[in-house]
C-alpha positions as CSV (number, residue, x, y, z in Angstrom):
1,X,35.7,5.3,65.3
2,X,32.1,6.4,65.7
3,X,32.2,7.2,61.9
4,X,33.0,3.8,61.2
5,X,29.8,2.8,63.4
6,X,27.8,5.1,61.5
7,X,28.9,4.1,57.7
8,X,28.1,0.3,59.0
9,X,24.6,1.2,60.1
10,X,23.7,2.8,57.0
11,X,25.3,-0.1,54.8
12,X,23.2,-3.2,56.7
13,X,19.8,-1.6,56.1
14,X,20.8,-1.1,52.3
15,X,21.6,-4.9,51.9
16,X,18.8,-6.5,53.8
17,X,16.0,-4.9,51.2
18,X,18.5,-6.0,48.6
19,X,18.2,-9.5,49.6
20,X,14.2,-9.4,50.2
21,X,13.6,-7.6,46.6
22,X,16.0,-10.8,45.5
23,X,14.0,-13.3,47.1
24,X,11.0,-12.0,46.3
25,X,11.3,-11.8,42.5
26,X,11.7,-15.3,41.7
27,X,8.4,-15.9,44.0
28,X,6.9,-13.5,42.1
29,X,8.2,-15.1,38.7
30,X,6.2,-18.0,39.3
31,X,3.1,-16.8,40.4
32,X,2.8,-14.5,37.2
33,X,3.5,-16.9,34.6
34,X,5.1,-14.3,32.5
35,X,6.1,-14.7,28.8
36,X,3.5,-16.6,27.9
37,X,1.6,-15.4,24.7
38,X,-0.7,-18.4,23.1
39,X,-3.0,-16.9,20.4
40,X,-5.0,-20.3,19.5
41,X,-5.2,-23.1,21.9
42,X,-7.5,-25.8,22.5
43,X,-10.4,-25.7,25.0
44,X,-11.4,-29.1,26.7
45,X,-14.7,-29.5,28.4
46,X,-15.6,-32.6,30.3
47,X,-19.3,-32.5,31.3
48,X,-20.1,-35.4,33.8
49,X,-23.6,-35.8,35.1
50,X,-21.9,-33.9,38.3
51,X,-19.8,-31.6,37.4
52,X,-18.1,-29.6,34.6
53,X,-14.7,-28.8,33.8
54,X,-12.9,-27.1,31.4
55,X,-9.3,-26.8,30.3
56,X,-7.7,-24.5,28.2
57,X,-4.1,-25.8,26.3
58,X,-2.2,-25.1,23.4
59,X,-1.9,-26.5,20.3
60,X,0.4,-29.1,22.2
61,X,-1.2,-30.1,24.9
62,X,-0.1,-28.1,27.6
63,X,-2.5,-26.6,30.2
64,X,-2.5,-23.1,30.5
65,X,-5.2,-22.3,32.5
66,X,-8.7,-24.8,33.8
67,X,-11.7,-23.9,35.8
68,X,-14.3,-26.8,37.6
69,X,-18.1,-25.7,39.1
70,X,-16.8,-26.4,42.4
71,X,-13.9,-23.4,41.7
72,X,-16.9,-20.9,41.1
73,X,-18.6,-21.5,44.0
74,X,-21.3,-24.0,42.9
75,X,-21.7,-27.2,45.3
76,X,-23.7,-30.5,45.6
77,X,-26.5,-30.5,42.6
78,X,-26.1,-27.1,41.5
79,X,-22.5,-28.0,39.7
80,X,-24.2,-30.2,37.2
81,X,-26.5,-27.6,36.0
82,X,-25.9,-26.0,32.8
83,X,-25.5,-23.0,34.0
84,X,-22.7,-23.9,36.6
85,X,-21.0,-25.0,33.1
86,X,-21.9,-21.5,31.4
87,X,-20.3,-20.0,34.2
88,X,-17.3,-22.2,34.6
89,X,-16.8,-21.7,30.7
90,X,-16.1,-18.3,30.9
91,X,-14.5,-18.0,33.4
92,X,-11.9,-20.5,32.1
93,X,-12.3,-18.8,28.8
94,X,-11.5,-15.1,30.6
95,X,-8.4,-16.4,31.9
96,X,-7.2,-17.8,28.5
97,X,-7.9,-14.5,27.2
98,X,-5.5,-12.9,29.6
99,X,-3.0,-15.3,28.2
100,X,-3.3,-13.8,24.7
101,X,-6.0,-16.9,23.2
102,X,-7.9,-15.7,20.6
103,X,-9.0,-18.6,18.7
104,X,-9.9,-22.1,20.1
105,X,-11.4,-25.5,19.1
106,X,-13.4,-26.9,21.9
107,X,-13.2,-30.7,22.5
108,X,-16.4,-32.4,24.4
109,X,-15.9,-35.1,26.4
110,X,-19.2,-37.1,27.8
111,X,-22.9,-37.1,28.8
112,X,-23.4,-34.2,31.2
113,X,-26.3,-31.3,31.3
114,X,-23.5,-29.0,30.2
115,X,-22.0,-29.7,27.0
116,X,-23.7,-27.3,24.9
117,X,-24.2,-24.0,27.4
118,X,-19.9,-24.4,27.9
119,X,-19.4,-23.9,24.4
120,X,-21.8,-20.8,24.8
121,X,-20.3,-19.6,27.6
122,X,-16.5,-19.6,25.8
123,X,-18.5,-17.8,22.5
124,X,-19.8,-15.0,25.3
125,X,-16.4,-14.0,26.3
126,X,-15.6,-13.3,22.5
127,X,-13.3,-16.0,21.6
128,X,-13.6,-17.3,18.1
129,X,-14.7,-20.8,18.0
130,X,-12.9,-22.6,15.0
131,X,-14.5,-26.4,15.5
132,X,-16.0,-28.7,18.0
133,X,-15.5,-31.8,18.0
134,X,-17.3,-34.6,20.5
135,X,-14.4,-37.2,22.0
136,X,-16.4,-38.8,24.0
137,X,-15.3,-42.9,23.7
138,X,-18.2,-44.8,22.4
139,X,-17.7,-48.6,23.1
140,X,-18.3,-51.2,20.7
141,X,-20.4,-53.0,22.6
142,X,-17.3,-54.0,24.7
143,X,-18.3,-54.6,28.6
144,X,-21.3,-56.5,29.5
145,X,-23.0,-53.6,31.4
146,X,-24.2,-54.6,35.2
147,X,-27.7,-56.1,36.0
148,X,-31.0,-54.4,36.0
149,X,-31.7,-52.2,39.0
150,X,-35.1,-53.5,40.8
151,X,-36.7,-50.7,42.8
């Protein structure tokens, strides 16, 4: 009977890591992101008069990896600088690169210090810049704009 005992105590400790390694590898799963391999993508890079952002997708759309000025540390004035959005470029840029991006066409949307240093900051990390195009919507003279400030 105390063999029994013995065979039972060294079976339990065997399955409890079992289960642990099993509910750990899905958790790990989704933080790694594994499997994805996207060799040309599309790099978007909204530059505000506060803030920069940039977003890296593929050729569809979906967003692989984005990076802000606030993300890198930068806060209040210093995120609309444009070299908050050289910073945030590459860093956005390093992680696509970890995804396999080589090649990218950079897509600038709006009026913000940091349109042209972002585009340098992706070109410093080694990428190969195919095109870049300015979305940034233009109205047609559509809304009557608000009244004159007087200071």
């Amino acid at each position: 009977m105390s063999e029994d005992k013995e065979k039972e105590t060294v079976q339990a400790p065997e399955a409890e890591p079992a289960k642990a390694d099993a509910a750990a590898a899905p958790a790990a799963e989704k933080r790694k992101k594994g499997g994805r391999f996207v060799p040309s993508g599309i790099a978007f890079v909204q530059a505000t008069f506060n803030n920069t952002k940039v977003t890296f997708t593929d050729l569809h759309g979906n967003v692989l990896c984005w990076s802000t000025g606030g993300k890198n540390g930068f806060k209040g004035s210093r995120k609309s600088t444009a070299y908050a959005a050289q910073v945030v470029a590459a860093d956005a840029a390093k992680k696509a690169e970890a995804l396999g991006m080589k090649e990218v066409e950079v897509r600038i949307n709006g009026p913000g210090a940091g349109r042209e240093s972002a585009v340098r900051g992706i070109a410093s990390t080694g990428m190969e810049i195919n095109a870049i195009k300015d979305i940034t919507p233009v109205p047609h003279n559509g809304c009557r704009p608000p009244k004159r400030r007087r200071v």
